[in-house]
N, C-alpha and C positions, 0 to 999 in steps of 0.2 A: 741514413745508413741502409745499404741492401740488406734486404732482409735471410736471412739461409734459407737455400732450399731442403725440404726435410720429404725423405722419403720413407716409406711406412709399409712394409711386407708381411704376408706369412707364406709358410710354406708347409711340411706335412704338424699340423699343430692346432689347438682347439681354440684358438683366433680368442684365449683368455686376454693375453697379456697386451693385443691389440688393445681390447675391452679394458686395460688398464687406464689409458690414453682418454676413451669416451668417458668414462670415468670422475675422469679432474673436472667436473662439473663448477667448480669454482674459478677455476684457473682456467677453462679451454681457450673462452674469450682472449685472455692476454696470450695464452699461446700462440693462436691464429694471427696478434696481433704482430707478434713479432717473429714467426718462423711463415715460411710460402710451402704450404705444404701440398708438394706439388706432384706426389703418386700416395695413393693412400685406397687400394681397391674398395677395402672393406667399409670406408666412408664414403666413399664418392663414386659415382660413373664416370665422372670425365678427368682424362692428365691432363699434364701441360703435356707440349710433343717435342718440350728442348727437355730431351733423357740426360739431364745430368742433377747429382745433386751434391748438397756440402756434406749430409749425413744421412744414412741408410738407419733404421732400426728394423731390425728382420728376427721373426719368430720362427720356432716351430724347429725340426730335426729334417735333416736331407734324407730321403728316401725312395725319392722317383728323379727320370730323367727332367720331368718338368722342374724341380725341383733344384735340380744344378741348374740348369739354363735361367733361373732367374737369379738365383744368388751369385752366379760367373759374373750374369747382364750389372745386377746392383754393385759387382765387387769393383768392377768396371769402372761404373761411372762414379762412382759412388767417393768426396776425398775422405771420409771417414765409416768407415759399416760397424753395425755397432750388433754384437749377440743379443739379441733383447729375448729373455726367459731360461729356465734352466733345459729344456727341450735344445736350443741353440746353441748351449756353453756346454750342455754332457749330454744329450741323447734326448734326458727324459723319459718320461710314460710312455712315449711311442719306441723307444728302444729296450724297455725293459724286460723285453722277452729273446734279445738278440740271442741269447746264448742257450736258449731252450735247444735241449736234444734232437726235438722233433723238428727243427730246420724253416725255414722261410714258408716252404709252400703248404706246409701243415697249417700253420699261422694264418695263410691267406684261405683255407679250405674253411679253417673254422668260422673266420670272422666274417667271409664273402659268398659260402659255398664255394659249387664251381667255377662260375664264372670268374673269383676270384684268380684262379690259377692263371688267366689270362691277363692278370693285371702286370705292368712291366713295374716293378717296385725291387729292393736291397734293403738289406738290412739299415735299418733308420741313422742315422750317422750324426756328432756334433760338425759345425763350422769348423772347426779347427782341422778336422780332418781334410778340408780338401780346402780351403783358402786360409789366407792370413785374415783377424779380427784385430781391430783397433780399442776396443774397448767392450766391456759386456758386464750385463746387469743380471744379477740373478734370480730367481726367486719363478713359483710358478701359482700364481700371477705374479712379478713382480712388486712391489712393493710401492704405493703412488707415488711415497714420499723419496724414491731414488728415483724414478723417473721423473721429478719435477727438478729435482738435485743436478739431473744430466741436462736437460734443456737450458737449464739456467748457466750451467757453464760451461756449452759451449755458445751460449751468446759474449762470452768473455773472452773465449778461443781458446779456452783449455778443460781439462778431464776433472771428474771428483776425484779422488784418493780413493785404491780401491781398500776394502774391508777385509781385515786380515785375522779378526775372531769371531770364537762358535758363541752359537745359543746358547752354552750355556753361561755365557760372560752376561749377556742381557737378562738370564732368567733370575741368577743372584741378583743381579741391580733391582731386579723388581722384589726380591723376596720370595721366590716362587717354592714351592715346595720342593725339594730332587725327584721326579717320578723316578728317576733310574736307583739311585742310593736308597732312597725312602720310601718306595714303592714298586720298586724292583720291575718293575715297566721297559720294555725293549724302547730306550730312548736315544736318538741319534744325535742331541745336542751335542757334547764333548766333540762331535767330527764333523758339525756343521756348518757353515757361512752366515756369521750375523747377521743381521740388519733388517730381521721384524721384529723384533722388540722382545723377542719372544712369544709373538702371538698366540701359539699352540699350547706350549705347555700353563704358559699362565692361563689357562682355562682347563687344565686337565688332561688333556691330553700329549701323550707324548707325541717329541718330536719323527717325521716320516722323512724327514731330509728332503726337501723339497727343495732347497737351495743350495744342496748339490756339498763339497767338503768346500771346509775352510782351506786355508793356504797352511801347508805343513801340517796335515791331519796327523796324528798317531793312530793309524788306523787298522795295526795288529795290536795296540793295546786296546782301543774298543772292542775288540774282536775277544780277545781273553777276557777282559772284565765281565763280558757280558754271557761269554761262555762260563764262569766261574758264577756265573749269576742261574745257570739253569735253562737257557736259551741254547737249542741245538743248533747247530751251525749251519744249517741249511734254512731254518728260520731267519737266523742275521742274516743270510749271504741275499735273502729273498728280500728280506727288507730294507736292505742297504742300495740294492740294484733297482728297487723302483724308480729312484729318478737318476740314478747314475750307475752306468751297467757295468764300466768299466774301472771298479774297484781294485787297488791294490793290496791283499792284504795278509801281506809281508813287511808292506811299506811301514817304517820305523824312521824318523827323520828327530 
């Protein structure tokens, strides 16, 4: 059986969840075995030069013109592209200052100097805003055991089921202490997207929403609990927009 061709991107993003992929230090062998991974910068110097592939995985937030021209070129050739991190599916850390006061070219003065002002960049954007996505993983880095989840089916020609509960669904199954009820901790489980097990909080720490809301968040009632909790609303609205800037929160569903 032909094997799929599997193409491998980043674009404005800190080439973590690339690093997810290098990673599967168990698994890479069999991956190689069975996908032709045949554009993959970060791993290799040389492509193939037939640009087509059966699925695209692309990280990181659009932010520069170089930026669209590769994710047009991948959306292009590409019969499936896949959001791979939560940078790809809502902004991320590279967007989480979009709506500072102080505007784009403050942003680039501070973090570039001058020269930065010269740089041709927009405010850092999801996929979704300028092409169609086929399927997308979240998490920042993603999680090994969803990206090994997605290769495996689609060698079968179809998707996982996507994950439709918060952290805090996997923190009970572990027993974990409430940091937000019991410890009164600005925690974002209740409006999160499962599927690390709860890694954070079962160590103590609360959750930063890293993987972006679940599906059907209630996420004017997080906002009131946690405001009734002593939490000013400029603190939530800052910890909430770290990996997702474009919060609704009115949203009631």
């Amino acid at each position: 059986m032909k094997k799929p061709r599997l193409a491998i991107a980043g674009l404005t993003a800190c080439s973590g969840c690339q690093l997810t992929l290098l990673n599967c230090e168990e698994e890479l062998p069999l991956i190689l075995e069975k996908f032709d991974v045949a554009y993959f910068p970060m791993g290799e110097s040389t492509h193939d030069s037939l640009a087509t592939y059966d699925v695209a995985l692309v990280e990181g937030a659009v932010s520069t013109p170089g930026d669209l021209s590769t994710l047009f070129k991948l959306r292009s050739t590409s019969k499936l592209l896949v959001a791979y991190g939560t940078c790809a599916m809502h902004g991320g850390v590279a967007a989480m200052n979009n709506l500072q006061a102080a505007g784009r070219q403050e942003l680039l003065r501070e973090v570039y100097g001058a020269p930065g002002l010269e740089l041709e960049t927009f405010p850092p954007a999801p996929f979704k805003n300028v092409i169609s996505v086929d399927f997308a993983v979240t998490g920042c880095p993603p999680e090994k055991g969803e990206l090994i989840e997605l290769l495996g089916a689609l060698l079968v020609g179809t998707l996982p089921p996507p994950r439709s509960y918060p952290v805090c669904l996997e923190c009970r199954s572990r027993e974990n202490l409430c940091l937000l009820l019991e410890k009164n901790e600005l925690c974002l489980g209740p409006v999160i997207q499962g599927g690390c097990n709860a890694r954070c909080p079962a160590t103590g720490i609360a959750c930063e929403g890293c993987r972006g809301p679940v599906a059907e968040a209630n996420v004017a009632q997080e906002l009131e609990l946690l405001l009734e909790r002593g939490f000013s609303k400029e603190e939530i609205r800052r910890r909430m927009s770290r990996f997702t800037v474009e919060w609704d929160y009115d949203q009631r569903r």
